[in-house]
Backbone bond lengths (Angstrom), bond angles and torsions (degrees), N, CA, C in turn:
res aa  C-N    CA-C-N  psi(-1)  N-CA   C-N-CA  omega(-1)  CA-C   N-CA-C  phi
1 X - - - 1.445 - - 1.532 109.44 -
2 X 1.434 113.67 -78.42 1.588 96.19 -150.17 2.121 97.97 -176.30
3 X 1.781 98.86 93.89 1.554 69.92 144.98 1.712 153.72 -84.56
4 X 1.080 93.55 145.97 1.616 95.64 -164.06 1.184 110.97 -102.86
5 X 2.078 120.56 145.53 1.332 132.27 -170.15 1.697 94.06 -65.68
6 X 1.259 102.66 141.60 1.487 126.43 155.63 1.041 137.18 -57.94
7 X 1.705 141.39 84.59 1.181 126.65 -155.80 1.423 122.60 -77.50
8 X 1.433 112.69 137.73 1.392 102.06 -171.30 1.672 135.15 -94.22
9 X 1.371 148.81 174.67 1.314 142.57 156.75 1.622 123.68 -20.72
10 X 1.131 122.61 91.65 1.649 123.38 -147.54 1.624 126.03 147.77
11 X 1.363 93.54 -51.53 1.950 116.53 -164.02 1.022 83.55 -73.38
12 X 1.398 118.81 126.32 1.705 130.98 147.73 1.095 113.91 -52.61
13 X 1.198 155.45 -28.38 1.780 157.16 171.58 1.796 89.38 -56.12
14 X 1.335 147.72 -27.08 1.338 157.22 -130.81 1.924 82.18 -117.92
15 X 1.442 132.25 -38.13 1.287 121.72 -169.94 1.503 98.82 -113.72
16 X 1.203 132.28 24.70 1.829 119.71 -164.78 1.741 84.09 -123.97
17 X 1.271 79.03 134.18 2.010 114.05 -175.78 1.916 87.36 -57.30
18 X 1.294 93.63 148.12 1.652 113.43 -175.07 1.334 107.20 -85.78
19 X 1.279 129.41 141.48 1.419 141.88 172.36 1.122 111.18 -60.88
20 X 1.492 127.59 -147.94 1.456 127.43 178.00 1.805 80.75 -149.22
21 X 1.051 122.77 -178.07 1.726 127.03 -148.72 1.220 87.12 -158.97
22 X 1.275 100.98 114.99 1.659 108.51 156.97 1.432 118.87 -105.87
23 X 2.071 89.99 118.22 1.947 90.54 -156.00 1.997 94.50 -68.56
24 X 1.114 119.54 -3.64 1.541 112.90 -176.60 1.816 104.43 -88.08
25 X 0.788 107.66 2.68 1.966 104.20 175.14 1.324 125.49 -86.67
26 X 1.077 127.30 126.42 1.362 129.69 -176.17 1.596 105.29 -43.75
27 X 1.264 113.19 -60.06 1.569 104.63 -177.56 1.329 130.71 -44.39
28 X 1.845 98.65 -25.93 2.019 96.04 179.69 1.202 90.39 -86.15
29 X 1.368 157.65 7.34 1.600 124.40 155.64 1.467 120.75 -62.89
30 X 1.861 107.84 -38.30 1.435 106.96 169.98 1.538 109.77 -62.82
31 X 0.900 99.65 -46.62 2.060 111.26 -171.68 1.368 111.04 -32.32
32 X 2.043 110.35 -60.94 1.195 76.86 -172.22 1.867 107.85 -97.84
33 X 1.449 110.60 3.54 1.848 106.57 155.87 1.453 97.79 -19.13
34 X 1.267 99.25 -89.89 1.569 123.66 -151.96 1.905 98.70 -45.90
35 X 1.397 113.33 -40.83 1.158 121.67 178.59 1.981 119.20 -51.54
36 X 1.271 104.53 -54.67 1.504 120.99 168.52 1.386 119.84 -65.60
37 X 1.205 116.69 -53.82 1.608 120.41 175.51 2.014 107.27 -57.57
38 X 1.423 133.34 -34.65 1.001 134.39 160.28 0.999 119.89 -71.12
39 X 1.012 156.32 -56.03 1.914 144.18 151.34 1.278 127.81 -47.42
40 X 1.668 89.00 18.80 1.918 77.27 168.51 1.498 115.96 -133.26
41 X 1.702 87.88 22.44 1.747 79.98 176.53 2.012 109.33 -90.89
42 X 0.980 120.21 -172.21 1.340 112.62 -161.27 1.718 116.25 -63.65
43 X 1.206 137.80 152.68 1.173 133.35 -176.23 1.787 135.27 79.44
44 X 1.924 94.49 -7.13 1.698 97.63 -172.17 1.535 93.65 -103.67
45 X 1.442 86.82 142.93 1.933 85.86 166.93 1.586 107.82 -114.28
46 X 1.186 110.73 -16.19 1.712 132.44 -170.71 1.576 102.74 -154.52
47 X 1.732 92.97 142.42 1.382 120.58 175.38 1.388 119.44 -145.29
48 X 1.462 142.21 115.29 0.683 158.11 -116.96 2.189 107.08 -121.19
49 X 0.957 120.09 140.05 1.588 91.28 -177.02 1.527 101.57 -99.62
50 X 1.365 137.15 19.30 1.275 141.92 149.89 1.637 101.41 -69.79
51 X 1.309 107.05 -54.24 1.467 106.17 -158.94 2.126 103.13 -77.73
52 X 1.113 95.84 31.71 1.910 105.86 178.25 1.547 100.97 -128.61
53 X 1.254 126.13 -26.32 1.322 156.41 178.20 1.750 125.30 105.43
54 X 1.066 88.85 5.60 1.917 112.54 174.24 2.209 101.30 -72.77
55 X 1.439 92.99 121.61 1.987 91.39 177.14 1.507 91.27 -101.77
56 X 1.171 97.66 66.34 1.747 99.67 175.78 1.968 108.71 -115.59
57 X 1.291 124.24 126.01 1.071 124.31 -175.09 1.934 111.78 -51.30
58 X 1.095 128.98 41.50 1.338 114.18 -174.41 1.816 102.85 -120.73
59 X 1.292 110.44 163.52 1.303 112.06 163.32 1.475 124.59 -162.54
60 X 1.324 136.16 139.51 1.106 149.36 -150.39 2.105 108.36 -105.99
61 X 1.220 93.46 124.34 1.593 88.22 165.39 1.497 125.21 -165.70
62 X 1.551 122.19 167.59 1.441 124.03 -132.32 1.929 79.35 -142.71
63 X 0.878 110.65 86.87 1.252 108.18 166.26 1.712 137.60 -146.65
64 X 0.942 125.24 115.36 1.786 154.14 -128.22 1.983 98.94 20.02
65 X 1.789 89.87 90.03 1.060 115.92 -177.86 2.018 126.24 36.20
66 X 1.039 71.55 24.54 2.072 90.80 176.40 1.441 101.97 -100.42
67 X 1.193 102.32 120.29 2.202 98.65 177.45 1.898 76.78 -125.00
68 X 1.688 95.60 143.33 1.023 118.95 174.46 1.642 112.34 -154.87
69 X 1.659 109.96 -160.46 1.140 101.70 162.52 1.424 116.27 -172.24
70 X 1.643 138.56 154.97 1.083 111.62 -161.61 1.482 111.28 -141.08
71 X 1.823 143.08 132.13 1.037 131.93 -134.42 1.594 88.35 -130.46
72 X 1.263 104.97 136.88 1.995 126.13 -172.54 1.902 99.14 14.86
73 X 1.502 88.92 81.89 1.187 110.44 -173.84 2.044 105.67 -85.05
74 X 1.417 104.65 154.40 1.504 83.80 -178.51 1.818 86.46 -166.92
75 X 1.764 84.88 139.85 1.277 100.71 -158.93 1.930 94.90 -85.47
76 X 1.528 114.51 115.70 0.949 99.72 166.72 1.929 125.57 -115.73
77 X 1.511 96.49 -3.24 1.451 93.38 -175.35 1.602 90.90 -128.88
78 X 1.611 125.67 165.44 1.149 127.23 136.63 1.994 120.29 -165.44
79 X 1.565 110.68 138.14 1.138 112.44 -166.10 1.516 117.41 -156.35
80 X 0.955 121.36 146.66 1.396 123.23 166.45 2.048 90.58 146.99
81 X 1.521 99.13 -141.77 1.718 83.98 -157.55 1.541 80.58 -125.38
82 X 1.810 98.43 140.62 1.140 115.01 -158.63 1.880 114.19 -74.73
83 X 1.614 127.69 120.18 1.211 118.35 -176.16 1.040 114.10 -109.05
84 X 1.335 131.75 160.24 1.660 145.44 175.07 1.332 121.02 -88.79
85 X 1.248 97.75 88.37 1.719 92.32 164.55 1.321 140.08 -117.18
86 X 1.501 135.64 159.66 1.397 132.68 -179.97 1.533 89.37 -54.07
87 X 1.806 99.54 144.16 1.371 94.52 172.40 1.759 104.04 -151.31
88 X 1.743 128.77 136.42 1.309 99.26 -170.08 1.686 93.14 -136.49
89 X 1.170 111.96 -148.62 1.694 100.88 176.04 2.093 90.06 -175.66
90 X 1.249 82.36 130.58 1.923 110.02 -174.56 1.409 100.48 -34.75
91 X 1.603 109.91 -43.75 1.760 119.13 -150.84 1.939 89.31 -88.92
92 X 0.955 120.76 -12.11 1.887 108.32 179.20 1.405 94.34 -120.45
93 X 1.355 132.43 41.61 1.205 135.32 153.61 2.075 109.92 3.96
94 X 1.946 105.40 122.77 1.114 105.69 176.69 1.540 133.16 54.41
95 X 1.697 96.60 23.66 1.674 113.55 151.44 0.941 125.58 -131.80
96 X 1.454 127.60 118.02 1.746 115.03 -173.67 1.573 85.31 -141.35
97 X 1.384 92.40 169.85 2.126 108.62 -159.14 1.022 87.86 -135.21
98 X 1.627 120.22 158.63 1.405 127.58 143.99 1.902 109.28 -67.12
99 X 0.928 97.23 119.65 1.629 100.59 -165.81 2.157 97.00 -113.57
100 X 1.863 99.87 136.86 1.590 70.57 167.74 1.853 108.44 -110.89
């Protein structure tokens, strides 16, 4: 399909509550296309389908060479011992934190 521009710190699509994704709709086959083909150019590990301009709960990512993708995802467990890492995001361009 299509990589797509990155929306940045500003775009109202960046503050609008996420849909829910129906993985049976023709449109999420493009969705997450467009989703995979954009996280894999150099430097993304995660892509967001806000940050394509879609407020659709899905998101795409490329990380130690694993591209996948994941549809109205929801965090229900998390554990082990908490680490610090640099952390930045496409849409606030040229800020990243030690985040833990």
């Amino acid at each position: 399909m299509a990589v797509r521009e990155i929306r940045v710190f500003g775009d109202p699509v960046l503050r609008t509550a996420g849909e829910l994704v129906d993985p049976a709709a023709p449109s999420t086959k493009a969705l997450v296309q467009d989703l995979l083909d954009t996280v894999q150019l150099p430097g993304r590990a995660g892509v967001a389908a806000h940050q394509i301009g879609v407020a659709s709960r899905a998101f795409s990512y490329l990380v130690d060479d694993r591209l996948g993708y994941v549809l109205n995802p929801e965090l229900v467990e998390t554990r082990g011992e908490e680490q610090e890492i640099d952390e930045g995001c496409l849409s606030v361009p040229d800020l990243g934190f030690p985040t833990p």
